[in-house]
N, C-alpha and C positions, 0 to 999 in steps of 0.2 A: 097267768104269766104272759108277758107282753113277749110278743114276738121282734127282731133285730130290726125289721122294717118298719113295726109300729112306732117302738123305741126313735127311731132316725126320724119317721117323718111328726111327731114331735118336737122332738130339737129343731129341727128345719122353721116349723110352726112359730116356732117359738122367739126364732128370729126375726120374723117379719115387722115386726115393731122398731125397729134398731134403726137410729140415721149413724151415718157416719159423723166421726168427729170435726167440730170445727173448730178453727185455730185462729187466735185473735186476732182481729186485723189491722194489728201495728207490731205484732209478732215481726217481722221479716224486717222491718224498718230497724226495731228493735236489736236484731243479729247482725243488719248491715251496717248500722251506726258502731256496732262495738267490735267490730272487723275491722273498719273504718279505721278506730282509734287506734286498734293494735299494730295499725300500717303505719301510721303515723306518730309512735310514739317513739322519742328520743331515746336516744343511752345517754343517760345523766352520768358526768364525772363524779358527782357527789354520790354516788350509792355506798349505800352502811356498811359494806366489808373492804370498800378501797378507803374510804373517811377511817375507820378505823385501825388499818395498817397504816397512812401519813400519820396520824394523829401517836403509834406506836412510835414511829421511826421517829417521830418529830420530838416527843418525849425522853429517847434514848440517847436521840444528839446531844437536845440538853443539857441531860443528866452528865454526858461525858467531857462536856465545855464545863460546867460547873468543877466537877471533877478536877480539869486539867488545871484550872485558873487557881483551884485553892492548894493543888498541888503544889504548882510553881510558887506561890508567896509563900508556904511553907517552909519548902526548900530551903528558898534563898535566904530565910532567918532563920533557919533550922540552926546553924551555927555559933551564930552573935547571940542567941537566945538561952539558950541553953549553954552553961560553962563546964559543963562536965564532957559536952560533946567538943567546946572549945579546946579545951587543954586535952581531949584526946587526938583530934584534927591537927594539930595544932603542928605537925611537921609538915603538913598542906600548906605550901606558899602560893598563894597566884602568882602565876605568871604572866610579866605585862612584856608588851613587845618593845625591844628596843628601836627607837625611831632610825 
């Protein structure tokens, strides 16, 4: 049975072989180039979650111009169009302004 000191100066032994590690040497260039960029990078108005809220809201307008525009011509011939809503209107006078 190996005794605690045999044991340790073993290990010890056993390390004399070891270089320390080297680290490539464009490594550093490498981390300082992309620090670099991250200093210098823009805040782009076009990023994908503000582009797709304009692009919602700009959809919604739209839809609600569309909306109004076929609303209104509706309306306005809702009446002359249809004679059953005529002769129920039909106690509806415009009224024009006297000059």
């Amino acid at each position: 049975m190996k005794t605690k000191e045999q044991w340790i100066g073993e290990t010890l032994e056993s390390l004399e072989g070891i270089k320390t590690a080297q680290a490539d040497p464009h490594l550093f260039e490498k981390i300082s180039g992309k620090l670099q960029m991250k200093q210098h990078k823009t805040h782009s108005i076009y990023s994908a979650p503000l582009l797709k809220i304009a692009a919602g809201l700009a959809l919604l307008i739209s839809v609600n111009v569309i909306t109004l525009v076929l609303y209104t011509r509706s309306s306005a011939t809702d009446t002359t169009s249809n004679p059953i809503a005529a002769g129920y209107f039909s106690y509806i006078k415009t009224v024009t302004p006297n000059p």
